[in-house]
OpenMM code with the backbone's topology and positions (N, CA, C; nanometers):
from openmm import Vec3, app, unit

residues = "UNK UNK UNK UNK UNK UNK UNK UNK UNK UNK UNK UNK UNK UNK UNK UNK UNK UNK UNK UNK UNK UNK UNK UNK UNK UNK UNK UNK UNK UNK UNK UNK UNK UNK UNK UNK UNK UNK UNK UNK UNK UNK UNK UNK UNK UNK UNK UNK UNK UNK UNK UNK UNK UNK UNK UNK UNK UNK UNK UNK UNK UNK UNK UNK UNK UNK UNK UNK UNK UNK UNK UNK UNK UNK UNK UNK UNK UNK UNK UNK UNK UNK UNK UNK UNK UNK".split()
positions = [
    Vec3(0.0837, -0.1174, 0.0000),
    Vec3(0.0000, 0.0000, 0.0000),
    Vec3(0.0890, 0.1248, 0.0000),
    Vec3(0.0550, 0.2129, -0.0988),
    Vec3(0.1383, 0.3819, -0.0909),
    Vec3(0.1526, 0.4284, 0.0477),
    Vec3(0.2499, 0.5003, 0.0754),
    Vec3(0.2490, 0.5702, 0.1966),
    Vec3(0.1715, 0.7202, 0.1451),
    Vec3(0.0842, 0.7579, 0.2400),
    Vec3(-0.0030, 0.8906, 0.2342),
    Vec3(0.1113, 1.0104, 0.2312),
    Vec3(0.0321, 1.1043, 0.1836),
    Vec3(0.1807, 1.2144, 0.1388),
    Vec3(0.1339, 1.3250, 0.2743),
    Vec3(0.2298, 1.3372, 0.3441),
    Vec3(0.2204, 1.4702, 0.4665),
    Vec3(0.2177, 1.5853, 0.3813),
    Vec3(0.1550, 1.6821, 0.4658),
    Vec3(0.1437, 1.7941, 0.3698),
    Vec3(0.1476, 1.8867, 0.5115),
    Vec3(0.2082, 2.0331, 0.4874),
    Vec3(0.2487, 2.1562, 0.5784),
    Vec3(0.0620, 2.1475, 0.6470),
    Vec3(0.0595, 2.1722, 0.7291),
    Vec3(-0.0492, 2.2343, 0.7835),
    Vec3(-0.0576, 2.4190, 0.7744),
    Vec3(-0.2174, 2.4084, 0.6490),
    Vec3(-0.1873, 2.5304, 0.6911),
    Vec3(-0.2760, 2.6573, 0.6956),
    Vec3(-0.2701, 2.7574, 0.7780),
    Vec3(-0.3027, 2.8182, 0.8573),
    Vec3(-0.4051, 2.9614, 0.8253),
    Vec3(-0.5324, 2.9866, 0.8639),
    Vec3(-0.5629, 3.1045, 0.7889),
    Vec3(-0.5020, 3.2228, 0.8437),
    Vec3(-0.4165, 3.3337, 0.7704),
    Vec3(-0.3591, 3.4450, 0.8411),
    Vec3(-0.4924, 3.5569, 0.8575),
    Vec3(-0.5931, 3.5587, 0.7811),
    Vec3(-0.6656, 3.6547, 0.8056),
    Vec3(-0.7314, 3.5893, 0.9930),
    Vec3(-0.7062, 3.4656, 1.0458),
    Vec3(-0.7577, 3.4513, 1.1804),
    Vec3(-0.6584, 3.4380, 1.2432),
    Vec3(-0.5323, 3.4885, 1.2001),
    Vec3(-0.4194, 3.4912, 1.2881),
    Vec3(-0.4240, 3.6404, 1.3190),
    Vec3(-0.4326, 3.7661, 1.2500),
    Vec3(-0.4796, 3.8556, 1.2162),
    Vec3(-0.5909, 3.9620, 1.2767),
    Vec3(-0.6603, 3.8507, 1.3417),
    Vec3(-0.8079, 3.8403, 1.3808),
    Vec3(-0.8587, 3.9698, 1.2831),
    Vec3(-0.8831, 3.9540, 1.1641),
    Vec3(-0.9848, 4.0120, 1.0466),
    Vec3(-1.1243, 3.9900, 1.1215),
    Vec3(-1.1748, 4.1180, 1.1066),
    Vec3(-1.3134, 4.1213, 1.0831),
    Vec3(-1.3851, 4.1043, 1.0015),
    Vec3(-1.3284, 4.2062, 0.9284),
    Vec3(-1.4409, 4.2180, 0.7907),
    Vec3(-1.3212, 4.2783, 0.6452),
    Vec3(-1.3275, 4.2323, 0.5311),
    Vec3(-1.2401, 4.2404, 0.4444),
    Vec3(-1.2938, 4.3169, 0.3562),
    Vec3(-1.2066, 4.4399, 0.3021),
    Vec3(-1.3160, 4.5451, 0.2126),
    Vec3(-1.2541, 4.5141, 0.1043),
    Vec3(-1.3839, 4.5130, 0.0342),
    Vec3(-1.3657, 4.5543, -0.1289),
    Vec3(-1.2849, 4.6517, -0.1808),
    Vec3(-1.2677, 4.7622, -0.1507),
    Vec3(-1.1261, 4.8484, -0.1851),
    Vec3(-1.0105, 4.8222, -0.1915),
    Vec3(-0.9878, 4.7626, -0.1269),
    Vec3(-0.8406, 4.6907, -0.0711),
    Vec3(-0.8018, 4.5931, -0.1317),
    Vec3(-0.7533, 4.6605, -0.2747),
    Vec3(-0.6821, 4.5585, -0.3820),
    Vec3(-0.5694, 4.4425, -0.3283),
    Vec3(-0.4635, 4.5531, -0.2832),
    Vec3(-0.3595, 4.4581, -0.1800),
    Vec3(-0.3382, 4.3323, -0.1096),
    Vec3(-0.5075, 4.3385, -0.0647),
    Vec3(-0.4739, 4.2207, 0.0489),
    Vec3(-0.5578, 4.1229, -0.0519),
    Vec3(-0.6704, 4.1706, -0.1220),
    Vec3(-0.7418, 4.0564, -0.2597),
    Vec3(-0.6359, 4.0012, -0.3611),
    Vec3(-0.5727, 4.0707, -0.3968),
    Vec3(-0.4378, 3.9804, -0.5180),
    Vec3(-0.3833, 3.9088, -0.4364),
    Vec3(-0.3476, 3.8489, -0.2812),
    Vec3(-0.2937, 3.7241, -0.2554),
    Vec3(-0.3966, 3.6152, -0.3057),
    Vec3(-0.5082, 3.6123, -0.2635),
    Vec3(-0.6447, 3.5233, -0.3041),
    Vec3(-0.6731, 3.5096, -0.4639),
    Vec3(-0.5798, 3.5447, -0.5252),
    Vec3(-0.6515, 3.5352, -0.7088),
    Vec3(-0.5290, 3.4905, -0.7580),
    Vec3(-0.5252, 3.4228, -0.9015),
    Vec3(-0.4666, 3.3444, -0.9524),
    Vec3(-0.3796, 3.4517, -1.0666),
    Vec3(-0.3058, 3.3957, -1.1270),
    Vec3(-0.2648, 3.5205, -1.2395),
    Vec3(-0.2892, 3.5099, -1.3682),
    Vec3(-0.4615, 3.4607, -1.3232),
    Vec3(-0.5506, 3.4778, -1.4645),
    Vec3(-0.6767, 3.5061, -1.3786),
    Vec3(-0.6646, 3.5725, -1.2509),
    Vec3(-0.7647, 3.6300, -1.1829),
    Vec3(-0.8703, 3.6457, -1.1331),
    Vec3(-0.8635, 3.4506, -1.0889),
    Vec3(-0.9720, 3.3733, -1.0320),
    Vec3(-0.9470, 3.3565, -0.9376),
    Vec3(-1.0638, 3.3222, -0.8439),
    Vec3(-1.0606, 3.3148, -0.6954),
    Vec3(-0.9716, 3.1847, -0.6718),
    Vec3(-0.8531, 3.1832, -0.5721),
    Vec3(-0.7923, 3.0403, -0.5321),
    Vec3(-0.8682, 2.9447, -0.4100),
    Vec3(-0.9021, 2.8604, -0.4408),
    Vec3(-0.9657, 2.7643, -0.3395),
    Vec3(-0.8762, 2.7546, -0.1910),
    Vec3(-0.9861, 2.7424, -0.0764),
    Vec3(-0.9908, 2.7174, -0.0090),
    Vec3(-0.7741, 2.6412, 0.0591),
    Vec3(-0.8250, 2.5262, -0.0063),
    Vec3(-0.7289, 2.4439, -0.0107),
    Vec3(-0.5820, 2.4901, -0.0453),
    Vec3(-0.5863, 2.5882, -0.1430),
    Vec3(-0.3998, 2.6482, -0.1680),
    Vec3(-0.4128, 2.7470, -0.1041),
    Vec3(-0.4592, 2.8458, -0.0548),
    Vec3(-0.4738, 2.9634, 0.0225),
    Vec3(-0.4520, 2.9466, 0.1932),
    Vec3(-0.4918, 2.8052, 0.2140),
    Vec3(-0.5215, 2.7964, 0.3572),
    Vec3(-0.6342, 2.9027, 0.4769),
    Vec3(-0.7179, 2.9317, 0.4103),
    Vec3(-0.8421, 3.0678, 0.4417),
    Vec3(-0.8912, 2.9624, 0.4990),
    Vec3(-0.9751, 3.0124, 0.6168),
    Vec3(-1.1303, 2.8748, 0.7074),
    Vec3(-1.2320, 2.9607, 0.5954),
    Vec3(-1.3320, 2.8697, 0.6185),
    Vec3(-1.4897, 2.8944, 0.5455),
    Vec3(-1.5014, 3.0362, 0.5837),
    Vec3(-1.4833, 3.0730, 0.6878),
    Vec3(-1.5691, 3.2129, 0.6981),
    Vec3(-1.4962, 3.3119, 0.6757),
    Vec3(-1.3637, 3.3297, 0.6451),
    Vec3(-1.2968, 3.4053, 0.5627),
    Vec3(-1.2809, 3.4003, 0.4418),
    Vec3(-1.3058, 3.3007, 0.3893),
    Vec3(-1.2996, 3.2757, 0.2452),
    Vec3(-1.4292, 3.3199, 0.1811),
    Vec3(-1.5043, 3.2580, 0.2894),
    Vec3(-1.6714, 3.3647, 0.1864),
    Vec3(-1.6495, 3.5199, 0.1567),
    Vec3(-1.6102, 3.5535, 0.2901),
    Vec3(-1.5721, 3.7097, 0.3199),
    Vec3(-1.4601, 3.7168, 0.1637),
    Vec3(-1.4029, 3.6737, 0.1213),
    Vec3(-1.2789, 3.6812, 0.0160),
    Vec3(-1.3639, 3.6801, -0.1116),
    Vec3(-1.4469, 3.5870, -0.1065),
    Vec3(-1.5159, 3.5674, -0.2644),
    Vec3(-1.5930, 3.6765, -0.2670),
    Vec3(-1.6870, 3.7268, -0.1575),
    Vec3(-1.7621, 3.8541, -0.1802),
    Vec3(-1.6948, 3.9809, -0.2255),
    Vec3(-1.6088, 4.0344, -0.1378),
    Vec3(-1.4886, 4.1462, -0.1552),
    Vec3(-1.4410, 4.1168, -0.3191),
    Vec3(-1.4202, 3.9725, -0.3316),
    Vec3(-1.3857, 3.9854, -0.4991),
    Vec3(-1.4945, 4.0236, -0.6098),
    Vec3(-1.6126, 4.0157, -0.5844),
    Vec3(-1.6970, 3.9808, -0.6814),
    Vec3(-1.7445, 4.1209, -0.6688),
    Vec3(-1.7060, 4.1937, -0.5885),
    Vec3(-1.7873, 4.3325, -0.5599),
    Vec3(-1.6621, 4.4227, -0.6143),
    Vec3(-1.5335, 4.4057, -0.5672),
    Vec3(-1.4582, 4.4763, -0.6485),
    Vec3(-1.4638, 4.4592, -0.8095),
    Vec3(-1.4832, 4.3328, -0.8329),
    Vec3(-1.4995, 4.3106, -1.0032),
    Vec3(-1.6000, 4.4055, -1.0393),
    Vec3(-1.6894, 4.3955, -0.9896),
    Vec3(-1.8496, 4.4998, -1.0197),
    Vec3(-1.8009, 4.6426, -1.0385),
    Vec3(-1.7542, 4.6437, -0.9242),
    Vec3(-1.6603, 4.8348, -0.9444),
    Vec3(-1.5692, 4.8616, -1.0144),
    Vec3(-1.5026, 4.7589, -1.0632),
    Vec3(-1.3886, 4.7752, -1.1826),
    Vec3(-1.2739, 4.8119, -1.1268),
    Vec3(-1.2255, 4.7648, -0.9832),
    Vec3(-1.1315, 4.7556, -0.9391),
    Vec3(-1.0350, 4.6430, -0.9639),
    Vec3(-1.0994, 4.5325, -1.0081),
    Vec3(-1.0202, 4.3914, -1.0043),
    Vec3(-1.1058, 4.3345, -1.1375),
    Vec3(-1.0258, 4.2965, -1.2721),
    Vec3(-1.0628, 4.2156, -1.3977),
    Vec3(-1.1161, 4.1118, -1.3606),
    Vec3(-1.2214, 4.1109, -1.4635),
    Vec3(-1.2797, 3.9189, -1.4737),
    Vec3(-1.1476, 3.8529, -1.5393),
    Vec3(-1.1678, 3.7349, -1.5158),
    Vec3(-1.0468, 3.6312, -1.5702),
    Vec3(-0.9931, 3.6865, -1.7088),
    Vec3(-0.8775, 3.6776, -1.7293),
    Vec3(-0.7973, 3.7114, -1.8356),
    Vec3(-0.7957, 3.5663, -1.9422),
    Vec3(-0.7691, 3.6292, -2.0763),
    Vec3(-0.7563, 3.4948, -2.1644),
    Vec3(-0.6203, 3.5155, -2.1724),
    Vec3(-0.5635, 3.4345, -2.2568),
    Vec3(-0.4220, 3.4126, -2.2982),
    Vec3(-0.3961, 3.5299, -2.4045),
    Vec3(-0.4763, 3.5951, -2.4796),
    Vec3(-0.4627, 3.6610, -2.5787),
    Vec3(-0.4380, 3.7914, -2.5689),
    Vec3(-0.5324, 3.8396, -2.4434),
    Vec3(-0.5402, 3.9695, -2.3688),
    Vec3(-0.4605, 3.9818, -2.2213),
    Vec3(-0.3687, 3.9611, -2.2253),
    Vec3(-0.2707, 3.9614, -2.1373),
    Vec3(-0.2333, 4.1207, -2.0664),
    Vec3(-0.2739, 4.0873, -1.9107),
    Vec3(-0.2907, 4.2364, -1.8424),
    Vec3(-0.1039, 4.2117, -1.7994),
    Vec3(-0.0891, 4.3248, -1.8050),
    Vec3(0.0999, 4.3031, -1.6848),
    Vec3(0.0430, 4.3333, -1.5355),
    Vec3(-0.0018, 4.4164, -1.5304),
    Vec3(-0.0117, 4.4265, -1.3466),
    Vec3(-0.1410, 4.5386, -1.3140),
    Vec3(-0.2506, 4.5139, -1.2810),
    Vec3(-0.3539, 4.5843, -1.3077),
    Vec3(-0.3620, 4.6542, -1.1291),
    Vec3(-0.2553, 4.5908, -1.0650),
    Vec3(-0.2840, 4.6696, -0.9020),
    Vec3(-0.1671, 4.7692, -0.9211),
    Vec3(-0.0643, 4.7801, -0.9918),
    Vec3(0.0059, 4.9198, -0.9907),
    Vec3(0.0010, 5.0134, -0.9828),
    Vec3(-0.1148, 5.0765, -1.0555),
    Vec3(-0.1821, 5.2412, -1.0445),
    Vec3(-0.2285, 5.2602, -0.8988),
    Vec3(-0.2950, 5.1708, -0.8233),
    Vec3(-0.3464, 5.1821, -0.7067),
    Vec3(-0.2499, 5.2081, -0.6091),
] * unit.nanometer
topology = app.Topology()
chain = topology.addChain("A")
for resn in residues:
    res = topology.addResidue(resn, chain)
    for name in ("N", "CA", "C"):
        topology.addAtom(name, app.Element.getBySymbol(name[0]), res)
């Protein structure tokens, strides 16, 4: 039988942090949580608990609305760094 693979335990910083509440303005702390085609990262590579991570998907989906943060990028339309101006 395979031996099971150990993996880091790991940790949400927004409850190390003790976060309250995560704003939509706040490009900075949303580009750790997005991919660099500017989708939300799961749970699982981020290390976020459930109730920060909801808090993460909302803040994203509301900055997208305001045109602070792009919907997913294709390969064709390639952004370089869309949090710089900020």
């Amino acid at each position: 039988m395979a031996e099971k693979r150990k993996y880091k335990k790991r940790y949400c910083k927004y409850c190390e942090s003790k976060v309250d509440f995560i704003d939509y303005k706040d490009t900075g702390t949303l580009k750790f949580s997005l991919s660099e085609r500017y989708k939300i990262m799961p749970r699982r590579l981020t290390g976020n608990c459930k109730r920060h991570q909801d808090m993460i998907t909302i803040a994203i989906k509301r900055s997208r609305a305001a045109a602070l943060i792009p919907y997913t990028v294709t390969r064709k339309a390639v952004i370089t760094n869309p949090f710089e101006g900020l």
